[in-house]
N, C-alpha and C positions, 0 to 999 in steps of 0.2 A: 504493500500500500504506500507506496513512494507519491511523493508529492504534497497537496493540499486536499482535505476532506470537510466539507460544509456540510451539517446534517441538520436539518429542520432548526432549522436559527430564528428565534423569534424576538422582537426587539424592542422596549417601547421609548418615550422621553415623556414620563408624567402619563397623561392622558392620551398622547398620540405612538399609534402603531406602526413603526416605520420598516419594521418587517414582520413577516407573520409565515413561519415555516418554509423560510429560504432554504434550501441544500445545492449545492456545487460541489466540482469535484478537479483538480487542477493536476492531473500527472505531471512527472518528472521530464522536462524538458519540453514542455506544451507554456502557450503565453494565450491563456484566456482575459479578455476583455466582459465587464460589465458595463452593460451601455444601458443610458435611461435618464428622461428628464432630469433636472433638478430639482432636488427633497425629495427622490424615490427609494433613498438610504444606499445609493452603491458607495459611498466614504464608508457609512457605519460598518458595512461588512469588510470592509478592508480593516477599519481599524481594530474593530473584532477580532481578523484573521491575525493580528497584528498585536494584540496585547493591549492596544491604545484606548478600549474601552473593555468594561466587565460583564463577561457574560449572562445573561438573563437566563438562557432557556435553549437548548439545543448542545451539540456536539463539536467542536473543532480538533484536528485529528492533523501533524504534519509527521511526515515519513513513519506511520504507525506509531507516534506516540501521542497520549491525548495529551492539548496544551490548553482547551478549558472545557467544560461544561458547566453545570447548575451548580457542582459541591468543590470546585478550584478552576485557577485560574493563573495561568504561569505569565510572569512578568516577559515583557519584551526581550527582553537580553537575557534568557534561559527556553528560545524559541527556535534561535539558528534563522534568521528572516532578515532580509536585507529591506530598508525602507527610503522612497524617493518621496518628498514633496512638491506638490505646486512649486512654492519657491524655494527649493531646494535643500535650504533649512543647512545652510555653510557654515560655520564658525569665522565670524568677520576677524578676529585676531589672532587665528592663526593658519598659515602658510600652507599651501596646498598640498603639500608632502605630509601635516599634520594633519591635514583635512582624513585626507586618505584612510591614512595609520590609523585613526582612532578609535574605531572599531577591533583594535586586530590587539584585546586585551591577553595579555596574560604567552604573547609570542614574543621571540628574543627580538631585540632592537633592530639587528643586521635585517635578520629572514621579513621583519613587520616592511624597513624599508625596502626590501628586495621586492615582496609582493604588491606592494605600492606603486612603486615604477614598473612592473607588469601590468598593472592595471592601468597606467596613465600611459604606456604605450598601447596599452588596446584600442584606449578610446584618441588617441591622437595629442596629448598633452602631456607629453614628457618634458618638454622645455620651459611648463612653466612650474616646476615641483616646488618654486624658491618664490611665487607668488603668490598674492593674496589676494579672496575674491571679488576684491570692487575691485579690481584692475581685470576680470573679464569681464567679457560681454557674456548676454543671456544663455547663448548655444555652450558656451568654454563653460559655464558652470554647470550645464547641465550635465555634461562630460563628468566634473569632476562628481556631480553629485552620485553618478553611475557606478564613476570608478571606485568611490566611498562604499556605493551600497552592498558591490559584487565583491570586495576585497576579502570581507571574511571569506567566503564561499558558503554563503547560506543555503538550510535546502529551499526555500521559498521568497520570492522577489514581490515586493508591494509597489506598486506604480499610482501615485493619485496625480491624474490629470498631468504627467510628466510635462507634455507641451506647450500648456493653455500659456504660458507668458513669453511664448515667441513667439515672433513673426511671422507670415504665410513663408516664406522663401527659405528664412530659418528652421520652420518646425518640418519641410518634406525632409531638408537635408538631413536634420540632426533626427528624426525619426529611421531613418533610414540605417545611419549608423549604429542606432540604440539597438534595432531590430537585429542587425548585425553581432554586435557584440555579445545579446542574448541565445542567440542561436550556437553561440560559441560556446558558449556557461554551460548550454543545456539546464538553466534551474527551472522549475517551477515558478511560474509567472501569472499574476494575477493585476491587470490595469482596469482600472475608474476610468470612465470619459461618458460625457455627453456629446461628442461628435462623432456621429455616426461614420465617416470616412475615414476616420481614424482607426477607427474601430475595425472596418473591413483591412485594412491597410495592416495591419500590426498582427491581428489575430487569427490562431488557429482553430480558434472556436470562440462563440460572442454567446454570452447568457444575455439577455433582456430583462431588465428590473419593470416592471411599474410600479405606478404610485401607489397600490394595495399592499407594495411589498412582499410581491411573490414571483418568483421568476416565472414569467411568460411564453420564454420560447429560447430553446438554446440547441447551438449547430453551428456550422462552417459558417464563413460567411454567406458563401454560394447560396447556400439554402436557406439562411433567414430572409437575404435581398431579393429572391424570385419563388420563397413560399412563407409568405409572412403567415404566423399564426393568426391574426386579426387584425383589424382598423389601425389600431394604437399601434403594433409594429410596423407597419406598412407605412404610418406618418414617421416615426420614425427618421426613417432615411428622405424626408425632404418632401419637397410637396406635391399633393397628390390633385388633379380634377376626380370630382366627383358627381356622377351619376345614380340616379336610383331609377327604378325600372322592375316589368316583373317576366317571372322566366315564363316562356310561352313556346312550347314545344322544343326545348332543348336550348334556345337562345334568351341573351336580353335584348330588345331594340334599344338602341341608343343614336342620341344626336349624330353621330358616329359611324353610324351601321351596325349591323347587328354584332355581339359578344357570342361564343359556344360556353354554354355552361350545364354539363351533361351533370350534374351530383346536387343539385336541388332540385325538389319539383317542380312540377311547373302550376303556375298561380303561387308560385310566392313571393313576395316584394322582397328586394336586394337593393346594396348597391354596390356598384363598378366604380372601382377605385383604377386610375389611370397615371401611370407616370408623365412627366412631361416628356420626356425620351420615348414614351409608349404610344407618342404619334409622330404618325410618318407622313412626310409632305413630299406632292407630287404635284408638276406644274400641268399635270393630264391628268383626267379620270381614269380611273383604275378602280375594279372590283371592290364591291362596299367601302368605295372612297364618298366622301362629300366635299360640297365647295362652299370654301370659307372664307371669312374675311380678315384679315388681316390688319389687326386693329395697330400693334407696334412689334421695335423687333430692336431688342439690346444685346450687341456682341460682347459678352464677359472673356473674351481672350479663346479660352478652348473649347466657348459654345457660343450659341446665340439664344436665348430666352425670345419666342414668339406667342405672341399672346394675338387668338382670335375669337371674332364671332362662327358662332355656330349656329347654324339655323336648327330650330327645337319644336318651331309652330307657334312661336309669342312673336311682339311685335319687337324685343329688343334683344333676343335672339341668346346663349349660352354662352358664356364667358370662357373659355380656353387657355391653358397654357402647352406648350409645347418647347424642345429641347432637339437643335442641332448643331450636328459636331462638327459644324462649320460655318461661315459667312452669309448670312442670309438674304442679302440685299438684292443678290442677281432677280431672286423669282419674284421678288416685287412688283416687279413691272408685268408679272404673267400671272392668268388666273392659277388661283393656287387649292389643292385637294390634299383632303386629309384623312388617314382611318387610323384605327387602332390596330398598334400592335400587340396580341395574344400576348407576348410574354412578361411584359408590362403592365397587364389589366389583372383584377384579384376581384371576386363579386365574392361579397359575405351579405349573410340572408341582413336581411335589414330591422333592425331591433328596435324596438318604441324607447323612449325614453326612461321609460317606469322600471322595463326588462335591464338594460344597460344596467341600471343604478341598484337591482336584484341580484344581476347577474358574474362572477369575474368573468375582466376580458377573455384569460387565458381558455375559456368555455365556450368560447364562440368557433363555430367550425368556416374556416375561409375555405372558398374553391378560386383553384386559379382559372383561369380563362382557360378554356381550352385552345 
């Protein structure tokens, strides 16, 4: 039982339930991600897994020894677990060779420094061992914070939000190398983030928190981003148009053209969840295409966001977005047709308000498009 084991973790702060029968489970050289709004408690279970809070109610287990339940509760530094902050959590006076070392109690002085500048040649910062951390920038600290956290050789790595305080250009780079250097460690890895790209980007498997505090859905990335277990996942990764509609002999009609949705019956109200990417433009009609209008169209660099009218049978017609992986301006001047792409659309039967607030998400059964 190598690794990390989460067993029915139940959580509160006074009156609020911020988790309620979490379990996860993190092997040995795997980097699981916990993705989920914010205040859905993916910190609390970090710091749980981590010693940083006492446990209430459930089981935590690393490389088969238990390190808390209901009747004990092992301090952080009798846990073997390396820990990274948002902001890094440096010691501003002293030097980054002491940074390192610190962790590395009770080893001879020589061998503490020897493992030290292995670590800061992993991560690319051997030349600054005789620095101090305001004299780097955001990405060099986070290096050393890594190199700090991997120096013991923990069996388990805590990552909260490692990125969130650098830059777009900063955090592909330094994610990239982080990922790297992990994959090297082979530890036990468990990362916090509320950015979903992040999330697909880093990890070998993603849990899903919501807000009820119970994991919702966990898998590859592959499988969470094109078979979300319901609504809330599927928002998630970014924004969805939405249709509602009901199945009528195996389809949904939509603005759009028709959807396949062979696993609900038919007469039941649904609706079709669309990515922006999950429509395809064509400056010809094509099969269950429509013609739209094309109300604007912003180039973000390695897309263009096109937002149209869709005709629905009202006088001011369905509001659209859509997602291309390239320059949009050409087919402006030409009439422009749009359908849905199957592998992008998800119809989940469609729930009243009363059912929703009865019901947890994670019980909702989605179908994806056929």
């Amino acid at each position: 039982m190598q690794g990390l084991h989460i067993y029915g973790v139940t959580h509160s702060y006074g009156s609020n339930k911020v988790l309620n029968g979490a379990s996860l489970t993190i092997p040995a050289g795997e980097l699981v991600c916990l993705l989920g709004p914010s205040g859905c408690g993916k910190s609390t279970i970090l710091r749980l897994a981590g010693g940083l809070e006492t446990l209430q109610e459930g089981n935590i287990v690393i490389d088969g020894e238990t390190v808390a339940n209901s009747d004990m509760c092992l301090p952080p530094e009798k846990r073997k677990i390396g820990l990274m902050f948002q902001d890094y959590a440096l010691f501003p006076h002293l030097d980054i060779m002491a940074n390192v070392t610190f962790g590395l109690h009770g080893m001879d002085k020589k061998k503490a420094q020897a493992r030290a500048l292995d670590m800061l040649d992993q991560v690319g910062m051997t030349a600054y061992a005789e620095a101090f951390p305001h004299m780097l920038s955001g990405g060099q600290q986070q290096r050393i914070a890594l190199a700090r956290a991997l120096a013991p050789e923990p069996k388990l790595l805590l990552l909260d939000e490692p990125f969130s305080g650098l830059d777009t250009n900063m955090r592909e780079k330094i994610r990239q190398e982080t990922l790297s250097v992990l994959r090297d460690a082979g530890v036990a890895t468990l990362m916090v983030t509320h950015d979903p790209e992040e999330a697909m980007y880093m990890a070998d498997r993603i849990k899903i928190l919501g807000r009820g505090g119970k994991i919702l859905q966990a898998g590859s990335p592959n499988e969470i981003y094109y078979n979300p277990a319901d609504e809330f996942v599927a928002n998630l990764f970014g924004m969805m148009n939405r249709i509602e509609g009901v199945v009528e002999n195996g389809y949904v009609d939509t603005p759009l053209g028709k959807v396949e949705c062979k696993k609900i019956a038919d007469g039941e109200l649904v609706q079709v969840l669309v990515r922006p990417e999950g429509i395809l433009f064509d400056t010809k009609q094509s099969e269950n295409a429509v013609k739209v209008d094309v109300v604007s169209n912003h180039l973000l660099g390695h897309s263009s966001i096109v937002r149209m009218r869709v005709p629905d049978g009202s006088d001011r017609g369905l509001m659209m977005d859509g997602r291309v992986h390239r320059e949009f301006t050409p087919e402006l001047d030409k009439e422009t047709w749009a359908r849905i792409d199957p592998v992008n659309a998800f119809i989940f039967p469609l729930k009243s308000k009363e059912q929703n607030n009865n019901q947890p998400q994670a019980e909702i059964k989605p179908v994806a498009a056929q």
